[in-house]
N, C-alpha and C positions, 0 to 999 in steps of 0.2 A: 422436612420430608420433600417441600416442593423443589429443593436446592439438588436432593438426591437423586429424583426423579426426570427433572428438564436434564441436567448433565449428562446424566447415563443415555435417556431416553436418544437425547439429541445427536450422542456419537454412533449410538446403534444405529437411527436413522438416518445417516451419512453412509453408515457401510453398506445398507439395503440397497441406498440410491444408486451406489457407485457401480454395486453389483446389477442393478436390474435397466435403471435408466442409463444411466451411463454408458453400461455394455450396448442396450439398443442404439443410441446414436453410434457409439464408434463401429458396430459392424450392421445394422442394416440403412444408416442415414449415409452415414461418411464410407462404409465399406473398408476397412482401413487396410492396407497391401501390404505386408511384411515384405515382398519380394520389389516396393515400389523404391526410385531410387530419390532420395532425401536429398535437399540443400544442402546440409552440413557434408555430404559426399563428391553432389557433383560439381557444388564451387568453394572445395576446401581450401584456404588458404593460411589455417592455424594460427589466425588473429581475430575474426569474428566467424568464420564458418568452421567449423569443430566439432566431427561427430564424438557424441559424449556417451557414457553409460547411462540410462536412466535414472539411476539412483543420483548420480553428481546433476542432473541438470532439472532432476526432481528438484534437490537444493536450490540450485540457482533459482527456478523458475519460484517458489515457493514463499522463499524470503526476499524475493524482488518484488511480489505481488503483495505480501504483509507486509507493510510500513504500518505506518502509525495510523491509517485509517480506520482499519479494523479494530481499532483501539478507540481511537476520539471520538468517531463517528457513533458508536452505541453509547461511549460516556456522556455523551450528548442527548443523545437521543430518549435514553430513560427521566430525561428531565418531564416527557407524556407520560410516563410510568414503564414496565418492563414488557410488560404482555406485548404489544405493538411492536417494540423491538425487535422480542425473541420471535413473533411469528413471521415477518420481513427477511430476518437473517436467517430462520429455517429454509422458510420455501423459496427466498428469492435466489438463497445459495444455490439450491438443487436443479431449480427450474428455469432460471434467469442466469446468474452469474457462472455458474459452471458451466453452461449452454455456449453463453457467450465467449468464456475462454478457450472452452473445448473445440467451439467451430474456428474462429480467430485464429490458432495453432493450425488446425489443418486447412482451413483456405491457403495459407502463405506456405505451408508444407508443401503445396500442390500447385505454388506459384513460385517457386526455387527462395522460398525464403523473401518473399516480398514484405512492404508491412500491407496493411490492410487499404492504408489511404496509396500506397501506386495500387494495388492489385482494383483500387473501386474504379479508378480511368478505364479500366479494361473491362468490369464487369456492369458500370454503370454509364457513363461520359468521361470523354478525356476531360472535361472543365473540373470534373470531383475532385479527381488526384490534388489538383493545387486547391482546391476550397478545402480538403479533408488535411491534406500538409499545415495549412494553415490554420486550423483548428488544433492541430498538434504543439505546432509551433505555440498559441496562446496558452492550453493545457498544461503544457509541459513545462513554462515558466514560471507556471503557480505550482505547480508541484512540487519545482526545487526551490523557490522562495519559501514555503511552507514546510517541506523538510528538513530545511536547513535547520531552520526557525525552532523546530522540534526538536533536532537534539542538542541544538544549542541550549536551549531550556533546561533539558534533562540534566547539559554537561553542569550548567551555572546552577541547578535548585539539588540535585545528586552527584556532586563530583567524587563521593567515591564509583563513578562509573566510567569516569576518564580510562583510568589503567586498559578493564576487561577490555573495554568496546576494540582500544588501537592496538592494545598486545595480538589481536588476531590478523593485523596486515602483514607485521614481518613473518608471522607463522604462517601464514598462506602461502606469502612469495616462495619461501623453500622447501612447500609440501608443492607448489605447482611446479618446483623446477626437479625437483623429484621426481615426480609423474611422468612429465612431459620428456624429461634427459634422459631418466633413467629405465621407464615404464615400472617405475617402482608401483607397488598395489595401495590406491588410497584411503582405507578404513581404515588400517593400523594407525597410520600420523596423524589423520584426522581424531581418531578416538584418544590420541594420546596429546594433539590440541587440546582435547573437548578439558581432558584432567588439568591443562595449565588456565585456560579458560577461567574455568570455576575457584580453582587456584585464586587466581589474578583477583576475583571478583571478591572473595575471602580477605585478602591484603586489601581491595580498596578500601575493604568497608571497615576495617578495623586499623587500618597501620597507614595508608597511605592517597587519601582522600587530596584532588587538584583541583584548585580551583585556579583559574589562570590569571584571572586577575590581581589576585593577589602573589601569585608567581612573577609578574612582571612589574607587581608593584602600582597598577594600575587604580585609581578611586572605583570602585565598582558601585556607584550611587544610581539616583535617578530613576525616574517611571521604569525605563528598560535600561536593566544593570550592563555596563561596559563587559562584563563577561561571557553574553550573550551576545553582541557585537560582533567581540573579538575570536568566539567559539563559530560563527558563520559565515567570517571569510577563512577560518581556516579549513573549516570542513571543504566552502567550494575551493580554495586551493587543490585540495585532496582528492576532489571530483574530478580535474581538470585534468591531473595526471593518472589517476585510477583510468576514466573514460575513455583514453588513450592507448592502455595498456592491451598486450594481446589476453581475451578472456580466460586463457589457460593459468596463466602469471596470476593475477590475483581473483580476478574475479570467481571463476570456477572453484575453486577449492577455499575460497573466504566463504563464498557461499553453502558448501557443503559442510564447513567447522560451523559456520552459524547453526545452518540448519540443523543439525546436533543441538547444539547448544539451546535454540528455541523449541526443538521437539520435545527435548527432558525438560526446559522450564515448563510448558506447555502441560505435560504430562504430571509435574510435581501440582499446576495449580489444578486441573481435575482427580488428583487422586485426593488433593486438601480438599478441594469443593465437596466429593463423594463424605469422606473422613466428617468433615462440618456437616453437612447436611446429616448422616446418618446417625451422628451424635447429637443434633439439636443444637449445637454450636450456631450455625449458620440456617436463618429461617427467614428466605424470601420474602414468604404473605405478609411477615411482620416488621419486615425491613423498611418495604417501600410500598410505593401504590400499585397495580397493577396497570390500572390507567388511572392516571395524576386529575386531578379538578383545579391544585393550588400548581399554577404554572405562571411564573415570569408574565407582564402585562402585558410589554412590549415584544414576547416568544413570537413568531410565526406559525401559522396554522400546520396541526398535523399534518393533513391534507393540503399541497403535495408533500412537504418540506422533509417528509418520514423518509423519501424514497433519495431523496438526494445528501440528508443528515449521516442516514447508515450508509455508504458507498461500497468500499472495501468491507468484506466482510458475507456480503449481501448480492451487490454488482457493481461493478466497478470497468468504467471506460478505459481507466488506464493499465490494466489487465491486457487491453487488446494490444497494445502496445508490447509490452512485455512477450507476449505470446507469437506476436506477428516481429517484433522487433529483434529479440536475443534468443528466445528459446525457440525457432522454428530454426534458425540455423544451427543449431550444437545438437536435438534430437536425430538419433542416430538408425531409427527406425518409425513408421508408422506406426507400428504398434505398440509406442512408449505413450503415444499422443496420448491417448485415455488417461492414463495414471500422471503422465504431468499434469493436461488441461484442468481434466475435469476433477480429479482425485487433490491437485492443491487447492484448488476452491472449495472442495469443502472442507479442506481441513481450515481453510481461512477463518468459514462461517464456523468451525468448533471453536476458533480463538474466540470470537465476536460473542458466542455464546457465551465463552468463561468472562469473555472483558463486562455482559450486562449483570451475570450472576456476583460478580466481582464489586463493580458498579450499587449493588445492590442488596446485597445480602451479606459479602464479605464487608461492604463499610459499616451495617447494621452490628458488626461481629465486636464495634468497636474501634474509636477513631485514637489515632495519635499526632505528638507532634513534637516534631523535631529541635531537640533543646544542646546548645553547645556549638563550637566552631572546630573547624580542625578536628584532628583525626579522635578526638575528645568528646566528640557528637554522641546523642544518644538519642531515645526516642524515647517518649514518655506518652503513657495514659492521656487523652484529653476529654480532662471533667466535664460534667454537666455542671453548668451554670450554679453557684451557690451549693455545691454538694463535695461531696470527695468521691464521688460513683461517678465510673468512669461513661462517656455518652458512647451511645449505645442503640440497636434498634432504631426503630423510627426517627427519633431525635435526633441520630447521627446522618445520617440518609438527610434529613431538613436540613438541618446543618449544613452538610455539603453543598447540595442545591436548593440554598437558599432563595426561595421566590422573589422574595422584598428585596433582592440586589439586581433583579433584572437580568433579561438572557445576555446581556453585550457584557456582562461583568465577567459574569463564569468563562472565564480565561483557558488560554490553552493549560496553562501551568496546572490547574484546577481541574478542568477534565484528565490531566494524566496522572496528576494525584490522585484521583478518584480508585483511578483503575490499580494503581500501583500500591495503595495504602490498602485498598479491601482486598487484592490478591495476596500482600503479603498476609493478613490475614486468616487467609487460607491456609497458605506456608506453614502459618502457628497450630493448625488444627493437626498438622505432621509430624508437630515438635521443630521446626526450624524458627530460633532467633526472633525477632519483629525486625531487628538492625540487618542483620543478614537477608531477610527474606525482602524487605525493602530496595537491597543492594540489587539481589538477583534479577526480582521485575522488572526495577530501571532499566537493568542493563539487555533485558528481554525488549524493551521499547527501542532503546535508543540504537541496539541491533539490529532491529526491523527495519529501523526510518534509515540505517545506515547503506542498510543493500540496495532499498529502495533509492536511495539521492542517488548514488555511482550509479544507478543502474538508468533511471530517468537521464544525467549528463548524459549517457553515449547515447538512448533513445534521440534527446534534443541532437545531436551531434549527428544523426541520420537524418532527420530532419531538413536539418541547417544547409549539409551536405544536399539532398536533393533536390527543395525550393531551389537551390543558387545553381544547382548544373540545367535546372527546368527554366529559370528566367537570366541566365547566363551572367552569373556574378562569379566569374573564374576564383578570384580569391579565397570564397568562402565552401569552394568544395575541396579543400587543404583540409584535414581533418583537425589542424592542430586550432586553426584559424576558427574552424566552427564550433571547436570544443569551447576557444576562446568566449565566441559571442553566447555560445549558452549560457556558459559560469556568469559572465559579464550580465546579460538580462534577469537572470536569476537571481544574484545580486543587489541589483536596481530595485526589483520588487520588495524583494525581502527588507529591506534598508529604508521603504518610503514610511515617513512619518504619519501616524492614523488624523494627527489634526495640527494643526498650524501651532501649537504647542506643545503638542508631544516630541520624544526624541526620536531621532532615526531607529529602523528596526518595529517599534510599534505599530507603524501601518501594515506590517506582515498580516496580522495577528488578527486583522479585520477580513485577508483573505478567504478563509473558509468556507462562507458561504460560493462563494463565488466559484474556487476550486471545485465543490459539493455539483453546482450548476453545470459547468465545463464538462465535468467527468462523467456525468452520466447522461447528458447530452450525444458525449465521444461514443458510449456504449451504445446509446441506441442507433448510433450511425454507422457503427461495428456491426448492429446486426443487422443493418440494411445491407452491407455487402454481403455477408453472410447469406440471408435472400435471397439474393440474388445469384449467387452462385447456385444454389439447390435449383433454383427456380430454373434456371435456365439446362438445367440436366433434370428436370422432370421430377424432381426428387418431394416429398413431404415439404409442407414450410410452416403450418401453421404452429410448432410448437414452436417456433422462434419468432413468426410474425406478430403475436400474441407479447412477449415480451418485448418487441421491435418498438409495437405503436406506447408501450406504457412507459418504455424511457426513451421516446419522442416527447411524450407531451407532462410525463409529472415534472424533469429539469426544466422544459421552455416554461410552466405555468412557474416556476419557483422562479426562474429568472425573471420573469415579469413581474412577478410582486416587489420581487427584492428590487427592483428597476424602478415601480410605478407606485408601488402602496402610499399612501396619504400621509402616514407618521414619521416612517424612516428610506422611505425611497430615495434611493443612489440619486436619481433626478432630482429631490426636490433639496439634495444636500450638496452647497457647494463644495465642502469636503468631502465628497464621495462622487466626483465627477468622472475621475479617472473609471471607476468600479461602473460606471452608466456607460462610459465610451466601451469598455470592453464588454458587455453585457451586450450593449447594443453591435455589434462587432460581431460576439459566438454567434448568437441569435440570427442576423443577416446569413451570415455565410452556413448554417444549418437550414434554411428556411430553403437557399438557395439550393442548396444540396437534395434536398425533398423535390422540389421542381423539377431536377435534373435527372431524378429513380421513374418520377411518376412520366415523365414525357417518353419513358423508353419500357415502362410497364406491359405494357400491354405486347408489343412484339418482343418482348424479351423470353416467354416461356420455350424452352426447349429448342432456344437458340445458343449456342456456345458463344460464349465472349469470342476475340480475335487472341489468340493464343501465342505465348512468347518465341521471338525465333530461337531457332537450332542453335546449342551448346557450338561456340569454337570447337574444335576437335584439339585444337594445343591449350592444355592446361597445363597451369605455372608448376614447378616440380617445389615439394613439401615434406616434411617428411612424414614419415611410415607411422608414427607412432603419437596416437590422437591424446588429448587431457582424459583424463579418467580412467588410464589404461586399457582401452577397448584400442583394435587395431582396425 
């Protein structure tokens, strides 16, 4: 009943918020202008400024902010038990992370599509812009090393999820050229994506399952299999030329087939949760702990680590990105802000809620495990120890997070299994498969981390571009050139070995923490500018001040332990120097960024920043007819 209760309870109180809080910041904090004129209009050039319908850049914006955070992050995190979880990814979604997105999207709306780190030079010191750049810049190479990393995994431990995932590129390019050539209407071909989609996902998992390594013949041995390797330079290949493209071609309409495709997975794992739950199938209290006593030796203290473990889902710095970065140039009105910003964060925090319940109750439902090679695979019951009853309950829950193997064991592979094996689960409580219902949530994962990478490359690719026109590296404001050095740094990380014996690719995999520290670091430096824009127009602040100071200081207190602590401190580990220099790196240049609000604090209220010059009056000639069939 408690499976029945959190799920339900949780979606109804996301639609209250949306309706009561929500509506308040967009019409009496932000004021929001229907008749105000937007980026995507006044510097349209139909390769990254594109005014879009809501509904298309709802997609985009949606499945570009849910990667795999909102996934890892709570499978993680229920290692303290679930309660702590689920009340962090309630309230921090409503109060914190939607806040965050929601102001992020209109500060840059109201700055012609700035991101957040130029728009802070203006609103706090010109020295920000490059201290917050460069915070980007380090952010944003653990993100694509890390989501590469991630569906790499997915491709090599679920290859019947190869097909789904890339049959949706060629489908996108000719529903975008549709759109855009023809002003053809995009729900029809997208809905009739959605049917090949699912199609696709049917064939991988019963007829046509890729593993690539074995496709090229390759030994796929060793701590980290050659498959995984070979699956994350081809993704960044795919980033480099995707990041590239105009966002109407593929991005926009891959994003709006995903978004389908994750809204009905999304939707099939809450109506299996309700179905379990109200059946007694699936029982929380008796699954797992509420809050855990038997935790990992070597785990990190709840406090801060909670606020930086759950990210996405919860809040998430690289949100601001997304929001200041792609989707402030394609919304096509002010008035769509609310329902992209605020409205995908919480549906983020509904995933995050299904991934603890998942996590949790669905693995309680009863574990499997994967018997066979080739398309011959199957999935089988896994026993309890000396029995022929299948593990189950509690037992299965231990089982997965196993205390006595330590927090540095539980792998990425392992937290996605986690989520992936108790959703399918769920799927069973609807009558779908276990084989089938497996295939689908993979392919819900590794869809996520996929909009997410192409979407972070052209973020890095803004970046790259304005560091080098700020410190006058002509080269690298070439777009192809900085797409280059993204893919190429992104790369590097992902490929570092975790110890002087392990193989390339393993040191990704110790990223996490770090990434966790970085990004929510970014958000509270997100809602420093955010501040300061209110502040300085008289406006309300303390309901964003409030979440400003708490992801200022739980990420800098996690980065300091993960830096300094006694046992496993980045310092006191010559193999983890690298992870101390950039540690010590974010931290400096955060620190410095604080010095740089506080010394302009005090004359700043109800001063307007120095305001952008006057629009050229000759703008370049484009044509008439925008992505998403809006004119």
């Amino acid at each position: 009943m408690a499976t029945l209760l959190i799920a339900a309870g949780a979606f109804i109180g996301y639609i209250i918020a949306y309706h009561t809080y929500g509506k308040w910041l967009s019409q009496k904090i932000f004021n929001v202008d229907a008749d105000a004129e937007v980026p995507s209009k006044q510097l349209r050039d139909d390769i990254d400024f594109v005014p879009t319908k809501k509904e298309v850049i709802f997609g985009h914006h949606f499945t570009s902010i849910a990667g795999t955070g909102p996934i890892v992050g709570p499978a993680i995190a229920v290692f303290w038990g679930w309660l702590p979880a689920l009340l962090w990814v309630l309230f921090g979604s409503i109060f914190v992370g939607a806040v965050h997105d929601f102001g992020a999207l209109m500060v840059s709306l109201r700055n012609r599509g700035q991101t957040v780190g130029e728009v802070a030079g203006r609103l706090i010191a010109p020295r920000t812009r490059i201290l917050f750049l460069l915070i980007l810049l380090l952010a944003l190479t653990v993100v694509l090393a890390i989501f590469g990393l991630v569906i790499a995994i997915i491709f090599s431990l679920y290859p019947e999820t190869v097909i789904p995932v890339w049959i949706t590129m060629p489908i996108a390019i000719v529903i975008g050229l549709m759109v855009y050539k023809q002003n053809a209407e995009l729900l029809i071909p997208s809905l009739v994506a959605l049917v090949v989609v699912y199609a696709s996902i049917y064939m991988g998992a019963y007829y046509w399952p890729i593993n690539i390594a074995t496709l090229f013949g390759i030994p796929d041995m060793g701590p980290f299999p050659n498959a995984v390797i070979l699956w994350t330079f081809v993704l960044l290949a795919y980033c480099a030329v995707a990041s590239v493209m105009p966002v109407w071609l593929l991005l926009q309409p891959r994003d709006f087939i995903n978004s389908h495709q994750l809204v009905l997975a999304l939707g099939l794992l809450l109506i299996g949760a309700l179905v379990a739950g109200a059946t007694g199938k699936a029982d929380l209290v008796g699954s797992a702990p509420a809050v855990a006593t038997n935790i990992p030796a070597d785990a990190p203290p709840i406090w801060p680590f909670l606020f930086i473990t759950i990210a996405c889902g919860a809040c998430s710095g690289f949100h601001c990105l997304v929001s200041s970065g792609t989707s402030s140039k394609q919304v096509e009105s002010e008035m769509d802000a609310q329902y992209v910003g605020y409205g995908a964060m919480l549906l983020e925090g509904g995933l995050a809620v299904i991934v603890i319940l998942a996590c949790c109750a669905g693995v309680g439902m009863g574990d499997f495990t994967r018997v066979g090679e080739g398309a011959a695979y199957s999935y089988q019951p896994t026993l309890a120890t000396g029995t022929d009853t299948q593990l189950a309950g509690l037992a299965a829950w231990e089982t997965r997070y196993d205390a006595s193997k330590g927090w540095g064991a539980f792998g990425l592979k392992d937290k996605i299994g986690a989520f992936i094996h108790g959703g399918a689960n769920f799927l069973g409580a609807i009558g779908i498969p276990m084989k089938l219902g497996i295939s689908i949530i993979a392919v819900l994962v590794a869809s996520f981390a996929a909009t997410t990478l192409d979407t972070a490359t052209r973020l890095q690719r803004y970046v790259i571009q304005e560091l080098a026109a700020t410190v006058h590296i002509k080269p690298l404001t070439n777009k192809y050139a900085a797409t280059g050095l993204a893919v190429a740094l992104g790369g590097m990380v992902a490929m570092m070995p975790a110890s002087a014996t392990a193989g390339p690719g393993s040191g990704g995999l110790i990223l996490w923490p770090l990434f966790g520290a970085t990004n929510q670091l970014l958000a509270g430096l997100a809602f420093m500018v955010i501040v300061f824009y209110l502040r300085r127009r008289n406006k309300p602040i303390i309901f964003a001040l409030v979440p400003m100071i708490v992801m200022l200081i739980m990420p800098a207190w996690a980065m300091l332990w993960n830096m300094f602590n006694g046992q496993t401190g980045w310092f006191f580990n010559p193999e983890k120097q690298h992870l101390f220099l950039f540690g010590v790196a974010v931290i400096g240049l955060q620190v410095w960024m604080m010095i740089e609000g506080l010394l302009v604090w005090s004359k700043s209220k109800g001063h307007l920043e120095e305001q952008l010059p006057e629009l050229s009056t000759i703008r370049p000639a484009v044509a008439t007819t925008s992505a998403g069939g809006s004119n």
